[in-house]
PDB file with one MODEL, atoms N, CA, C and O in Angstrom:
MODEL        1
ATOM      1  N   UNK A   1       0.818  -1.208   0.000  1.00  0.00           N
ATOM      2  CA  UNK A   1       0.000   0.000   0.000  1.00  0.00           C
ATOM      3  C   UNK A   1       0.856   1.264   0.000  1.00  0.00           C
ATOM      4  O   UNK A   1       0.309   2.358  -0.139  1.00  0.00           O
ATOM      5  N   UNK A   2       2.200   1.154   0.153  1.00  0.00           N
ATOM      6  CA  UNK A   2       2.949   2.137   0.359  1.00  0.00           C
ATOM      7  C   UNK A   2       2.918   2.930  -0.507  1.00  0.00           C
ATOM      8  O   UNK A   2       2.765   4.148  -0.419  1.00  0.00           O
ATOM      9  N   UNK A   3       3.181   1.763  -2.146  1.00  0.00           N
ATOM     10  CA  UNK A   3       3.223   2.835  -3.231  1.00  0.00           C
ATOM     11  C   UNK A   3       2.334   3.813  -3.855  1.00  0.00           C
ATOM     12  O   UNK A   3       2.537   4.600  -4.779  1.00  0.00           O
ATOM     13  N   UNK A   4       1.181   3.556  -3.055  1.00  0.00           N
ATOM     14  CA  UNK A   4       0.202   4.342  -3.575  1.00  0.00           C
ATOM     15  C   UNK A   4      -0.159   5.902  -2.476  1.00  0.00           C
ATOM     16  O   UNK A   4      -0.432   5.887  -1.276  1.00  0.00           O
ATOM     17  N   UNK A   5      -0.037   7.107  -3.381  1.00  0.00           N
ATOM     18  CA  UNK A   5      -0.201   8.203  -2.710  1.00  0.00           C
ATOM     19  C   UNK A   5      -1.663   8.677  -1.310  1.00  0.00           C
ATOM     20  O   UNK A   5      -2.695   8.104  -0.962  1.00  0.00           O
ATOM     21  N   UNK A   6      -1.244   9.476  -1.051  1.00  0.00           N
ATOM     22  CA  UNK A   6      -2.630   9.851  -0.127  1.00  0.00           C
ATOM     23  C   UNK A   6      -3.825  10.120  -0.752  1.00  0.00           C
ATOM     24  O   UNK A   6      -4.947   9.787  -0.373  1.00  0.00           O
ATOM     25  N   UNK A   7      -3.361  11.060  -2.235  1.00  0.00           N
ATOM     26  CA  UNK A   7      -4.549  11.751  -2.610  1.00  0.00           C
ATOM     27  C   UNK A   7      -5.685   9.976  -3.563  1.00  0.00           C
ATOM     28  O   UNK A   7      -6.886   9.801  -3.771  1.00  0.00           O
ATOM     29  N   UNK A   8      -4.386   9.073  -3.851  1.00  0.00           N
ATOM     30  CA  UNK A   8      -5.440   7.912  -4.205  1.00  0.00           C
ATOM     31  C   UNK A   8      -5.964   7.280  -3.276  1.00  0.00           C
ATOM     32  O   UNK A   8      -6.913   6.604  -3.671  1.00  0.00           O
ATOM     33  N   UNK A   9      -5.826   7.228  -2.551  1.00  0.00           N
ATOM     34  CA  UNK A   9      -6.319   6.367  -0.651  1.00  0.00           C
ATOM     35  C   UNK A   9      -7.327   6.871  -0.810  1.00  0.00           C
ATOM     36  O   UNK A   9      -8.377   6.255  -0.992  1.00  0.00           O
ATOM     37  N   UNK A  10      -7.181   8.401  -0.764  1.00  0.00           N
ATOM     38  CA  UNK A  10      -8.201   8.797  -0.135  1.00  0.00           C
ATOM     39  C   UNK A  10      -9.550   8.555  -1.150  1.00  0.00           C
ATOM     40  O   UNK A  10     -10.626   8.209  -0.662  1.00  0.00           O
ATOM     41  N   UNK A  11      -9.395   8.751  -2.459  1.00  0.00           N
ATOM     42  CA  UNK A  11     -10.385   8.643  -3.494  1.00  0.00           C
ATOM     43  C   UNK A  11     -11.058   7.417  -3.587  1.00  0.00           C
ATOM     44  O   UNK A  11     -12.269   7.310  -3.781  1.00  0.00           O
ATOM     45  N   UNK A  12      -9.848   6.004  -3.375  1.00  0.00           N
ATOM     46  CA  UNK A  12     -10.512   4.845  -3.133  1.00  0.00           C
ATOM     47  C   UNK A  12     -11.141   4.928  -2.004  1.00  0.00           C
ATOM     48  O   UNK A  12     -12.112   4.172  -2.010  1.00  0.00           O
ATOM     49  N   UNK A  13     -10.987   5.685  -0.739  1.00  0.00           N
ATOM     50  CA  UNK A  13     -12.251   5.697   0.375  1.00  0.00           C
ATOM     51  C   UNK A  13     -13.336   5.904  -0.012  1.00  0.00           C
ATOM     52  O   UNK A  13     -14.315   5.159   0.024  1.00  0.00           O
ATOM     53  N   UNK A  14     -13.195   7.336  -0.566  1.00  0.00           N
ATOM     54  CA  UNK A  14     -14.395   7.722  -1.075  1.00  0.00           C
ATOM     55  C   UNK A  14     -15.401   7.121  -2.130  1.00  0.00           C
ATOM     56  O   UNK A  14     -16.626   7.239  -2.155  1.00  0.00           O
ATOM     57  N   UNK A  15     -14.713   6.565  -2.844  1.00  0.00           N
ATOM     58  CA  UNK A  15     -15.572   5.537  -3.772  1.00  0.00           C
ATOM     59  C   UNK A  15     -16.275   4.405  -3.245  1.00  0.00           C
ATOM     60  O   UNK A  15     -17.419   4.093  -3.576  1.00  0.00           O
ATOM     61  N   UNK A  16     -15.309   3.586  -2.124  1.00  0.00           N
ATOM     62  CA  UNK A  16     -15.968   2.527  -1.473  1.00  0.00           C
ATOM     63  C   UNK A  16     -16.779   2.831  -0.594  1.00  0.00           C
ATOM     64  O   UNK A  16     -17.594   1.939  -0.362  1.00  0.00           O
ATOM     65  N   UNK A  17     -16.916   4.031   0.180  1.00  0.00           N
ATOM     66  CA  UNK A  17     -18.179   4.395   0.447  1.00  0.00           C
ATOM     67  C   UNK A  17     -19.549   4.856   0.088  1.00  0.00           C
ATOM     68  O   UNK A  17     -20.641   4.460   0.495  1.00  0.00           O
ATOM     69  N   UNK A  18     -19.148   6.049  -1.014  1.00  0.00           N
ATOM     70  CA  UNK A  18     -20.145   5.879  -2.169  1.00  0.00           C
ATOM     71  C   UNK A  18     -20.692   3.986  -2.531  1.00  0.00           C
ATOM     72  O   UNK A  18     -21.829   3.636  -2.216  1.00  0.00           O
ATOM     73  N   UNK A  19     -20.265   3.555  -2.817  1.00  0.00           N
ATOM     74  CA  UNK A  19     -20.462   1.958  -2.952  1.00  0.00           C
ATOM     75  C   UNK A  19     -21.235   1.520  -1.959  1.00  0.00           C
ATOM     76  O   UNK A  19     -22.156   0.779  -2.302  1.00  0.00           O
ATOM     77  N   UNK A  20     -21.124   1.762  -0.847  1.00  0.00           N
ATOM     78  CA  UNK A  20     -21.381   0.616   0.138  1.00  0.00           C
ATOM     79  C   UNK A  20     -22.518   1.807   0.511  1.00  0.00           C
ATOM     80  O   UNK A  20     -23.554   1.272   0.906  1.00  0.00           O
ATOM     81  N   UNK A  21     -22.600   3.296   0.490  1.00  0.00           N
ATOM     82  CA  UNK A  21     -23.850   3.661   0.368  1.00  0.00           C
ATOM     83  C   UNK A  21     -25.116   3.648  -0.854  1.00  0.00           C
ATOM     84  O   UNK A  21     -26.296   3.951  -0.676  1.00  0.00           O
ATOM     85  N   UNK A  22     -24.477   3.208  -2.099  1.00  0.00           N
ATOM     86  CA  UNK A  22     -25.582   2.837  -2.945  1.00  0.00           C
ATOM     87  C   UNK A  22     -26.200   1.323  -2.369  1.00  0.00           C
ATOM     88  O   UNK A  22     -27.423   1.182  -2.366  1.00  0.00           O
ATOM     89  N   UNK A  23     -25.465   0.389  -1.964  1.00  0.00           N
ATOM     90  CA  UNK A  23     -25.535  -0.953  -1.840  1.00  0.00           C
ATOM     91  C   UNK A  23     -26.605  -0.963  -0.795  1.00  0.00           C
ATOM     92  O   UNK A  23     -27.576  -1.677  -1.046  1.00  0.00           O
ATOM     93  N   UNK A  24     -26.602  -0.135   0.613  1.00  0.00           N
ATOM     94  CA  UNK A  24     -27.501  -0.186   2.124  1.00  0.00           C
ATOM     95  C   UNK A  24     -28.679   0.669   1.446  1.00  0.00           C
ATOM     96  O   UNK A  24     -29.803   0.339   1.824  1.00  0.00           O
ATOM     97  N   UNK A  25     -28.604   1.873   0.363  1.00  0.00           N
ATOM     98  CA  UNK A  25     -30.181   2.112  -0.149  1.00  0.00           C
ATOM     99  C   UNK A  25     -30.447   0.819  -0.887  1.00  0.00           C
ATOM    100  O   UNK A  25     -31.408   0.236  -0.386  1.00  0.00           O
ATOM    101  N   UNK A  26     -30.000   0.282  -1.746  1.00  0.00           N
ATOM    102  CA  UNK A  26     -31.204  -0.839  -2.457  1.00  0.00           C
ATOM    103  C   UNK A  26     -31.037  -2.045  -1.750  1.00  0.00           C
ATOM    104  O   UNK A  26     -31.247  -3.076  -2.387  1.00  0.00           O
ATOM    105  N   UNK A  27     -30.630  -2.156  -0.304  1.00  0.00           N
ATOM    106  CA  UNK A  27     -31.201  -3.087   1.009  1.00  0.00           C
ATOM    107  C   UNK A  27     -32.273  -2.811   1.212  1.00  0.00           C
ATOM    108  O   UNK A  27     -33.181  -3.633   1.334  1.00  0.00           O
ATOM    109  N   UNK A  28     -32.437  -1.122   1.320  1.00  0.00           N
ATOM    110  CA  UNK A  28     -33.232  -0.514   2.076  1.00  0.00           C
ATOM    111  C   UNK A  28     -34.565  -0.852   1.552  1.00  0.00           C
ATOM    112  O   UNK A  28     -35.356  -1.570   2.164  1.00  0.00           O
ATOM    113  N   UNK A  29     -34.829  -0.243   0.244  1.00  0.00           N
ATOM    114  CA  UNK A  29     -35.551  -0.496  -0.447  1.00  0.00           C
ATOM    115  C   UNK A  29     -36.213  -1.985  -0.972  1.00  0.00           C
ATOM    116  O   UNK A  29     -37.266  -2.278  -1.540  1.00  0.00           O
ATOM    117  N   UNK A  30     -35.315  -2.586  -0.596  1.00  0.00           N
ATOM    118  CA  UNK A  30     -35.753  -4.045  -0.764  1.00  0.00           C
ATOM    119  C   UNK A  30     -36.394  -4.577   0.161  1.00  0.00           C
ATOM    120  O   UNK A  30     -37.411  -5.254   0.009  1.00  0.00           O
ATOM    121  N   UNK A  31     -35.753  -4.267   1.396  1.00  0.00           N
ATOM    122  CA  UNK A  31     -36.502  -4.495   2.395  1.00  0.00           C
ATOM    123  C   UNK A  31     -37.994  -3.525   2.976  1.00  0.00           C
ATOM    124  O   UNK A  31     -38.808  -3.948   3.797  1.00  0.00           O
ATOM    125  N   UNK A  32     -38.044  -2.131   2.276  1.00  0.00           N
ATOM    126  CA  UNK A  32     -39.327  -1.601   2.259  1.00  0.00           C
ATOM    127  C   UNK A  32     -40.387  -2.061   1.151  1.00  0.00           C
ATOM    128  O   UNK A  32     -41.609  -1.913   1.161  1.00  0.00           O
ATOM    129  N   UNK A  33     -39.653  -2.597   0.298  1.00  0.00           N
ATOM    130  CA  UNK A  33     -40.364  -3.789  -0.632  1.00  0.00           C
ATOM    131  C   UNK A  33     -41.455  -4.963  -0.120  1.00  0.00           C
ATOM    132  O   UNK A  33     -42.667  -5.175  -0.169  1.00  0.00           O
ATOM    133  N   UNK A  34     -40.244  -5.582   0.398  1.00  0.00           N
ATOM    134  CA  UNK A  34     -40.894  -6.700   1.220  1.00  0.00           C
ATOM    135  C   UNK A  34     -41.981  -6.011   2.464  1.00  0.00           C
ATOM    136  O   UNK A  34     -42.968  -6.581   2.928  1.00  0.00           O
ATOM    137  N   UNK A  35     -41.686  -5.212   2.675  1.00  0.00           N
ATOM    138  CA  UNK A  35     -42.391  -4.740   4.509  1.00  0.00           C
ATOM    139  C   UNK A  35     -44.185  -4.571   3.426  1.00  0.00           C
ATOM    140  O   UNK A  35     -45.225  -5.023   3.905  1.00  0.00           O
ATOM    141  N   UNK A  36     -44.159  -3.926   2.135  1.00  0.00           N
ATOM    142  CA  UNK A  36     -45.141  -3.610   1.990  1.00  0.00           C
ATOM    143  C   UNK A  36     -45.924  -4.852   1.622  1.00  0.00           C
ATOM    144  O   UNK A  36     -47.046  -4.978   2.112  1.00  0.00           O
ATOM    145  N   UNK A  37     -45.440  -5.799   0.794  1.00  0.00           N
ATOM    146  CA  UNK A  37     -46.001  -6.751   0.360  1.00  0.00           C
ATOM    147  C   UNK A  37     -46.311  -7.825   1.903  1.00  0.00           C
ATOM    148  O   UNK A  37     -47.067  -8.772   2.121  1.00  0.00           O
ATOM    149  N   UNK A  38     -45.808  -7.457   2.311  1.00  0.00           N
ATOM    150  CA  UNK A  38     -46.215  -8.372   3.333  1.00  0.00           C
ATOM    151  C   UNK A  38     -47.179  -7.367   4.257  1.00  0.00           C
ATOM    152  O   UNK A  38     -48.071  -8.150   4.583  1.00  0.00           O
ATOM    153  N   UNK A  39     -47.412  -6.471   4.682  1.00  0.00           N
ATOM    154  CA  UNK A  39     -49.165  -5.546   5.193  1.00  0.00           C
ATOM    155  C   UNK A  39     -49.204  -6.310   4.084  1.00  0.00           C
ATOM    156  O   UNK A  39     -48.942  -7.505   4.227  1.00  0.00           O
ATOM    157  N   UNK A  40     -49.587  -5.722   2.539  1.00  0.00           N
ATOM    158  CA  UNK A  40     -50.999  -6.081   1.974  1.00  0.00           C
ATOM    159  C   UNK A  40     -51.344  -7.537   2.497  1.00  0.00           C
ATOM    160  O   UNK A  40     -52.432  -7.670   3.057  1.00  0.00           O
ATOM    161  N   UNK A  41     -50.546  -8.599   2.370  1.00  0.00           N
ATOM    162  CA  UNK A  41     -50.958  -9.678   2.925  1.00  0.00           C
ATOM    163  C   UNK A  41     -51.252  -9.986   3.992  1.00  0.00           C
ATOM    164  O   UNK A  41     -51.863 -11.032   4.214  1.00  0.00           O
ATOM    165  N   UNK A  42     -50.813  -8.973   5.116  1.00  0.00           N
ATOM    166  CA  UNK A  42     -51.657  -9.428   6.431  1.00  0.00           C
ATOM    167  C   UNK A  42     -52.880  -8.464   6.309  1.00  0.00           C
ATOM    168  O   UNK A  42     -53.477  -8.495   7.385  1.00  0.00           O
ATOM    169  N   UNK A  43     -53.527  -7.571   5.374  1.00  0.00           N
ATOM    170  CA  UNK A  43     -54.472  -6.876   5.152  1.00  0.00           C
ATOM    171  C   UNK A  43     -55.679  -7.466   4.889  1.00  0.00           C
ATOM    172  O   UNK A  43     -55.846  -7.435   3.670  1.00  0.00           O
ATOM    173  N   UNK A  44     -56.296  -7.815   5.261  1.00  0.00           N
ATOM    174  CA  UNK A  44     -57.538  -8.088   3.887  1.00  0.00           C
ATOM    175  C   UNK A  44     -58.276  -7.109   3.006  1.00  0.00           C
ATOM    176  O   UNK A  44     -58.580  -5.963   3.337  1.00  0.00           O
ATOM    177  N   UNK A  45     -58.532  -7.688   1.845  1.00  0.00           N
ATOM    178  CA  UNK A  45     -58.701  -7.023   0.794  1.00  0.00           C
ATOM    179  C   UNK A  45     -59.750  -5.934   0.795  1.00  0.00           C
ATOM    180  O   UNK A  45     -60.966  -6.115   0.868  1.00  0.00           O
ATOM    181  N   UNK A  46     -59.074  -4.698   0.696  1.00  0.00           N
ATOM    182  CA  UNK A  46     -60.012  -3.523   0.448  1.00  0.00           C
ATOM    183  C   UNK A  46     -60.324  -2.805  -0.588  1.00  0.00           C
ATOM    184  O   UNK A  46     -59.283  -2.303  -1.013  1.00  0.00           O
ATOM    185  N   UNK A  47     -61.459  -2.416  -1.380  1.00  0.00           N
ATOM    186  CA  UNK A  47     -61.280  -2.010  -2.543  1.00  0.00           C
ATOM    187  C   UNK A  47     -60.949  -0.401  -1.866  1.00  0.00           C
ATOM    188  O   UNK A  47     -61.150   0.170  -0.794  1.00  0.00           O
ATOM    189  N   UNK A  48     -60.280  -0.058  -3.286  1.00  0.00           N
ATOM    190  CA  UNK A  48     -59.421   1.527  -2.582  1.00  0.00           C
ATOM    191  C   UNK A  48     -60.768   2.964  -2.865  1.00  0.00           C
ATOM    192  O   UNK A  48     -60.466   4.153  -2.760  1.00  0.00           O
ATOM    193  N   UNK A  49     -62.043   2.521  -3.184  1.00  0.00           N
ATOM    194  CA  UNK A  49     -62.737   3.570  -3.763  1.00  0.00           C
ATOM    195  C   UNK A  49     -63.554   4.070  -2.343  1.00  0.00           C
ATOM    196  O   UNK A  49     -64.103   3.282  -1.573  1.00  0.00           O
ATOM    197  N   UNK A  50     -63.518   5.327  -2.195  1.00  0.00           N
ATOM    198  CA  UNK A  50     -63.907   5.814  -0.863  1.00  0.00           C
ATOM    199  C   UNK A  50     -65.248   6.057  -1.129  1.00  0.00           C
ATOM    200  O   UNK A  50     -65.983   6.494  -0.244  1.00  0.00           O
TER     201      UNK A  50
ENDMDL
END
């Protein structure tokens, strides 16, 4: 790791965090995915017309 400067360290930080923050939103979302599909299924069926 020596040979590589500060200013690239630091950019590969920054990228692998960028990364690992795109990666925990489409957890996120996956898992607010699932949260919904699973209410409708513990829901019973409502028609949506008020």
């Amino acid at each position: 790791m020596n040979h590589l400067s500060q200013a690239t360290l630091k950019q590969m930080k920054i990228m692998i965090q960028a990364r690992n923050k795109e990666e925990n939103l489409e957890i996120q979302l996956e898992h607010n995915h699932l949260d919904l599909v699973t209410e409708k299924r513990k829901q019973p069926y409502r028609s949506t017309t008020i």
